[in-house]
Phi, psi and omega in degrees: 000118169267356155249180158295142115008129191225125171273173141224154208223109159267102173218141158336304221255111167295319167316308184286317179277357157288318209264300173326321149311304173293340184288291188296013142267009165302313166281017203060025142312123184270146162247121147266135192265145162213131185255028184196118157337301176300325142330312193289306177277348178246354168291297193290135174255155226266352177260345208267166151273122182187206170217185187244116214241094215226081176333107160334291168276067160278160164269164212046332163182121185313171172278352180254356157274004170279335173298310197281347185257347181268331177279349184275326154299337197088356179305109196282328190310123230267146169235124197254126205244121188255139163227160170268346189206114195254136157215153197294349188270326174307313197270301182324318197287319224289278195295350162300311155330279171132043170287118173312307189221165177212117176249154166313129189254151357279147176294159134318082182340283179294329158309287185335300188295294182330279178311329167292317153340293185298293188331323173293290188307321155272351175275342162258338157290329164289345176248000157249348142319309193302309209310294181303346155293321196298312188278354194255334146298316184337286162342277181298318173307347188225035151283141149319192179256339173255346194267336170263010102352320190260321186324316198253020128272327162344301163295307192280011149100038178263125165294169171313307182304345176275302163337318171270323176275338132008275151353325214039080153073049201283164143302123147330312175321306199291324177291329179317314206254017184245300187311314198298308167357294208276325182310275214315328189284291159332306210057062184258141200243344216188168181268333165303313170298241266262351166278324173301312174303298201242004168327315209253333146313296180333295209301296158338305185272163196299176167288179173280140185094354182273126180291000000 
């Protein structure tokens, strides 16, 4: 990462959004403020790593239909959702929604921090889990038709020689130089790696011979 981490912090009450900005730059936090939802939604970008900071109660349009349009987009960035008046049917719509956390005004300084904090860390653990999903099809597309054969005996845990007769009667060697093959193409380092990696493409593709 070559920036900081970027919150955006929505709220109508300017007093919350000064103070609140100032407390997450305390932290090496980058902050941009927005004081209108729509703004927000047609603005912010959508690439950064960070997390989304969301008042519940605005005028013209709440916080919990700014949630519901950002997960109908897929916008990933995780969002911790403040109300002043907090209810149990409220915070239930919230995390249905698909809100990380949902606090109380007035926050908690260190709570506040804390949960943004939890919040990054996991949005850089989730964007690098895509990436690494994103390279690992890339990868498995551009095997053969035989080489992902041997691959998907490989998984269910076939040695070579079962592999070649599996096969009809390939030489081990040949299944050998299929395997060397599949590492190198994969970028699989290890046999764990690469049952880790791609089990679930294997599980995922048609029999052979299938589009």
């Amino acid at each position: 990462m070559t920036t900081a981490p970027l919150i955006h912090l929505i709220d109508d009450d300017a007093a919350v959004r000064d103070s609140l900005a100032l407390l997450i730059g305390t932290v090496g936090l980058r902050v941009t403020t927005w004081a209108e939802p729509l703004a927000f939604l047609a603005g912010f970008d959508r690439q950064a790593i960070g997390a989304i900071v969301l008042d519940v109660r605005m005028p013209g349009l709440s916080g919990l239909t700014v949630l519901e349009r950002l997960r109908a987009e897929g916008v990933d960035q995780p969002v911790v959702m403040l109300t002043g008046h907090g209810t149990v049917e409220l915070c239930r719509r919230a995390f249905k929604s698909g809100a990380a956390e949902f606090l109380e005004k007035p926050v908690d300084d260190e709570l506040l921090i804390e949960t943004l904090q939890t919040a990054v860390r996991q949005h850089v653990r989730s964007r690098e889990r895509h990436q690494a999903d994103r390279e690992a099809r890339e990868r498995h597309a551009q095997l053969s038709e035989r080489e992902r054969e041997v691959l998907g005996l490989i998984v269910a845990g076939l040695t070579n020689k079962e592999i070649a007769r599996a096969l009809g009667g390939l030489s081990p060697r040949t299944v050998e130089t299929h395997r060397a093959n599949l590492f190198a193409k994969l970028g699989a380092e290890s046999l764990a790696q690469l049952i880790r990696r791609y089990a679930a493409l294997v599980d995922e593709a048609p029999p052979p011979g299938h589009p």
